[in-house]
Every structure is written in C-alpha cells, then in structure tokens.
Kinemage of the C-alpha trace (Angstrom):
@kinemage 1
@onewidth
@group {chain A} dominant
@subgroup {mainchain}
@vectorlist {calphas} color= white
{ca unk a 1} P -2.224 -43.634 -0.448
{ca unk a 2} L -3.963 -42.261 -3.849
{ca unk a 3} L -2.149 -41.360 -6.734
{ca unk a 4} L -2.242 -37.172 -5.556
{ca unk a 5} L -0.780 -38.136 -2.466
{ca unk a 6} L 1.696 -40.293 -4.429
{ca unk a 7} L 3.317 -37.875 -7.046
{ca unk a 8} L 3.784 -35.406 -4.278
{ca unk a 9} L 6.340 -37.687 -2.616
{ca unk a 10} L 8.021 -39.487 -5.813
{ca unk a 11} L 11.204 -36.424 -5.727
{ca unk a 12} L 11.308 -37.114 -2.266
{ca unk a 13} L 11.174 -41.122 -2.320
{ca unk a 14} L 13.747 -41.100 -5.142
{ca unk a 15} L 16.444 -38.751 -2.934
{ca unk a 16} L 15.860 -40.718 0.250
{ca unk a 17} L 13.878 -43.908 -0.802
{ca unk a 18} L 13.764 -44.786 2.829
{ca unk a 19} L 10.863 -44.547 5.917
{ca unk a 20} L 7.230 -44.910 6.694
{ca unk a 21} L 6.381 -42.614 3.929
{ca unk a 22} L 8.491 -44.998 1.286
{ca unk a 23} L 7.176 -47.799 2.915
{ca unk a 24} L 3.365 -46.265 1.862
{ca unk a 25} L 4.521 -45.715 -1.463
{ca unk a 26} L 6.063 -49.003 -2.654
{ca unk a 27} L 2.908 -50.447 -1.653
{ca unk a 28} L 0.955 -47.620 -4.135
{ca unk a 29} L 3.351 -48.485 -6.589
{ca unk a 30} L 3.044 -52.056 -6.524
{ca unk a 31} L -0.610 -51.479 -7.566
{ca unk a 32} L -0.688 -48.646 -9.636
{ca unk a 33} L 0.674 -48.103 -13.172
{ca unk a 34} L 0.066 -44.590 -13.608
{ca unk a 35} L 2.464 -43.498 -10.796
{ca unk a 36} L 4.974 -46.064 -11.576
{ca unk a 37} L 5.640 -43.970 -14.898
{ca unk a 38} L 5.714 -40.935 -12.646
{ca unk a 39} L 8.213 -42.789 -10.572
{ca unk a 40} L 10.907 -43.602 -13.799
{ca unk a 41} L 9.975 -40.303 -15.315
{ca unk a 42} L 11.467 -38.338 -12.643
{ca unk a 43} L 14.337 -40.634 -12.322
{ca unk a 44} L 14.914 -40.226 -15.848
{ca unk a 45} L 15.247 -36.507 -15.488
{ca unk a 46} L 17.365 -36.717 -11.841
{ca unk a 47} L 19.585 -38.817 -14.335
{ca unk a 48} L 19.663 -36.429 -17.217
{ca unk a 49} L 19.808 -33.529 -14.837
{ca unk a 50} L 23.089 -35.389 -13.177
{ca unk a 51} L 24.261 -35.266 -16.685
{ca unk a 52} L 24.133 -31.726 -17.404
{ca unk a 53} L 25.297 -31.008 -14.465
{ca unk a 54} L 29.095 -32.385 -15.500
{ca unk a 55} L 29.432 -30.915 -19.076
{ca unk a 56} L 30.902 -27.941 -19.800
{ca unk a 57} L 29.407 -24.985 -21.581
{ca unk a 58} L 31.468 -22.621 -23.620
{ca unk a 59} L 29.629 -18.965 -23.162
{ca unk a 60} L 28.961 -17.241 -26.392
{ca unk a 61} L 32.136 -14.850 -27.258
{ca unk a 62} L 29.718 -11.675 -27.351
{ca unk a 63} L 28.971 -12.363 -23.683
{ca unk a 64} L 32.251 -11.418 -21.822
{ca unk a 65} L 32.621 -8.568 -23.488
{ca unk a 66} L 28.786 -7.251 -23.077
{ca unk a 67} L 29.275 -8.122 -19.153
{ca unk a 68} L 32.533 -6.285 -18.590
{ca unk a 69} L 30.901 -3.019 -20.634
{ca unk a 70} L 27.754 -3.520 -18.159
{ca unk a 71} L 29.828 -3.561 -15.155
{ca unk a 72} L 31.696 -0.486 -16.408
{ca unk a 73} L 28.650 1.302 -16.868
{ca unk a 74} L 27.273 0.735 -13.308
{ca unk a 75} L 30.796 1.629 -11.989
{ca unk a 76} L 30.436 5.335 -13.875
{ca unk a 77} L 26.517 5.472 -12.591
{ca unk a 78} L 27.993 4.827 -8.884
{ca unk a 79} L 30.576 7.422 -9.199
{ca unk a 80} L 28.089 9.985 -10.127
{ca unk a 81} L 25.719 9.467 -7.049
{ca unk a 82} L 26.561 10.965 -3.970
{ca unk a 83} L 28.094 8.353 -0.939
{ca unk a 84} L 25.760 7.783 1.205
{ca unk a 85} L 27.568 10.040 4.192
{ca unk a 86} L 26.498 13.022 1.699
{ca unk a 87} L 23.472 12.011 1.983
{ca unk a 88} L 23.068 11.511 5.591
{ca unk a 89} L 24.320 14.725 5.998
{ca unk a 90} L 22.608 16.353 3.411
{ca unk a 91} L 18.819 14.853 5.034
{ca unk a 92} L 20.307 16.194 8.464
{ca unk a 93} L 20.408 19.833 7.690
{ca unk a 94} L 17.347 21.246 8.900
{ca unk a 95} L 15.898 22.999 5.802
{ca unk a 96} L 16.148 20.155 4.181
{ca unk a 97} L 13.854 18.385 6.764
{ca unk a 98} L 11.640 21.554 7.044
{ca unk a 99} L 10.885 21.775 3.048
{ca unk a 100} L 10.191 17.829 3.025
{ca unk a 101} L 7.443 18.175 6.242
{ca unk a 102} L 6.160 21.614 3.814
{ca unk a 103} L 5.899 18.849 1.158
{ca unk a 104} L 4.285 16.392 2.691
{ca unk a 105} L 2.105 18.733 4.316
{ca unk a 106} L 1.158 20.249 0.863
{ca unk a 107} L 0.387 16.575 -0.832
{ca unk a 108} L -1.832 16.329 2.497
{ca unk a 109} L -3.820 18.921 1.984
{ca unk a 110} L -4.079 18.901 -2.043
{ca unk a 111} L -5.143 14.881 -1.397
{ca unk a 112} L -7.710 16.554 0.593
{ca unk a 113} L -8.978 18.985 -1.294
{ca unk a 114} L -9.861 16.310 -3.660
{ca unk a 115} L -11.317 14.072 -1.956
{ca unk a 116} L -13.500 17.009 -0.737
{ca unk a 117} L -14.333 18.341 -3.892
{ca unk a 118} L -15.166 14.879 -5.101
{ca unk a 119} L -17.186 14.316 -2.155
{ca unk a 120} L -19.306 17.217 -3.016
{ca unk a 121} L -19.721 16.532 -6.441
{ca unk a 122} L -21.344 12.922 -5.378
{ca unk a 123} L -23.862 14.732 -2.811
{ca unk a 124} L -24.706 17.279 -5.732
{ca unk a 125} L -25.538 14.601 -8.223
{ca unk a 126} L -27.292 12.870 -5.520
{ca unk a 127} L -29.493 15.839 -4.788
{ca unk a 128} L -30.159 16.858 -7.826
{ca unk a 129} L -30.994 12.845 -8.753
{ca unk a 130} L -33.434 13.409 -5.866
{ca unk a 131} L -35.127 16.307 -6.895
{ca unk a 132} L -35.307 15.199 -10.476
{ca unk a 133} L -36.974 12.021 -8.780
{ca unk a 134} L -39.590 14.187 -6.443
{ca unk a 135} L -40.228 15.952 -9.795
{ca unk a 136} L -41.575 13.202 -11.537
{ca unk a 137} L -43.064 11.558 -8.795
C-alpha cells in the first residue's frame, strides 16, 4: 500500500480499525513515518471534534431576535402571494394559456429574426472580404 492509498483510508481505519483493508494498513504504518502522523493527526481531531461536540454554546442575544423578525417577514411575503389553487386556476383559463403560446411564439420568432439578420451580416462581410480579396489579387 503507498502512502496515497494510505491517507485515503486513515478516517476509515480509525472508525472501524478492523478487516483486510486495516490489516494492509498496519503493515504501511509499521514502515512509514509520514502516515503514522497522518494516523494521530486525525485522531487528534476525531478527539477534539468529540469534544466540541458536548459543550454548549450560548447564541449571541442579537440572534433570536433577528431570526424571529426574518421569519415574520417571510410569513407577510407568503400572505401576499397567491395559494397555489389561484394559481392553478388562474394558468387554466384559456386566455391565459393563449397569450403565453402568443408569447412564446413572439420570443420564437424575434430569436429568429436575429439570428437571421446576424447570419446575413456574416455572409456580407464575407463577400465583401472576398471581393476586396479578388481586388487586390
């Protein structure tokens, strides 16, 4: 096993230091110095992770109070946009579903138009190129 190999499977040798893979990996780290630091620094951080993981942290006393005014304000932006029935009924009325196909239809065509337009504008610079090279020529 080579040292790559190795630090891949040090989290997973420390959680479950059992199996043919552990068995591979005492014998790297018998011989090799370099991953036995690897080895105790990430049992050094399991252990200060395990750590953290009992204290207690106090929140800051400006954060309840900005959360509950955040939650208020996404309650008021909820209440002002329509339920979602309206809207289903709203996307149902035929007009409605006409004047979207006229829109799409219109993008369509104006997408078209420019990549017409542009498409003529490369063939004219192309012909005149041409000519200006049969000129010279």
């Amino acid at each position: 096993m080579e040292c790559r190999e190795a630090a891949e499977h040090i989290p997973t040798y420390i959680d479950q230091p059992g199996g043919p893979i552990a068995r591979a990996l005492d014998a790297h780290l018998r011989t090799c110095e370099r991953c036995r630091g690897e080895l105790d620094a990430h049992r050094d951080l399991q252990g200060a992770l395990a750590a953290l993981a009992t204290q207690t942290i106090e929140p800051p006393a400006w954060l309840l109070p900005a959360t509950v005014d955040a939650v208020r304000s996404r309650a008021s932006l909820r209440r002002r946009l329509p339920a979602a029935r309206e809207v289903r009924h709203r996307l149902a009325d035929p007009r409605v579903a006409a004047a979207g196909g006229a829109a799409i239809l219109l993008a369509g065509l104006a997408t078209g138009a420019v990549l017409i337009r542009g498409r003529r504008r490369r063939r004219r610079r192309l012909l005149g190129a041409l000519r200006t090279a049969a000129a010279h020529a």
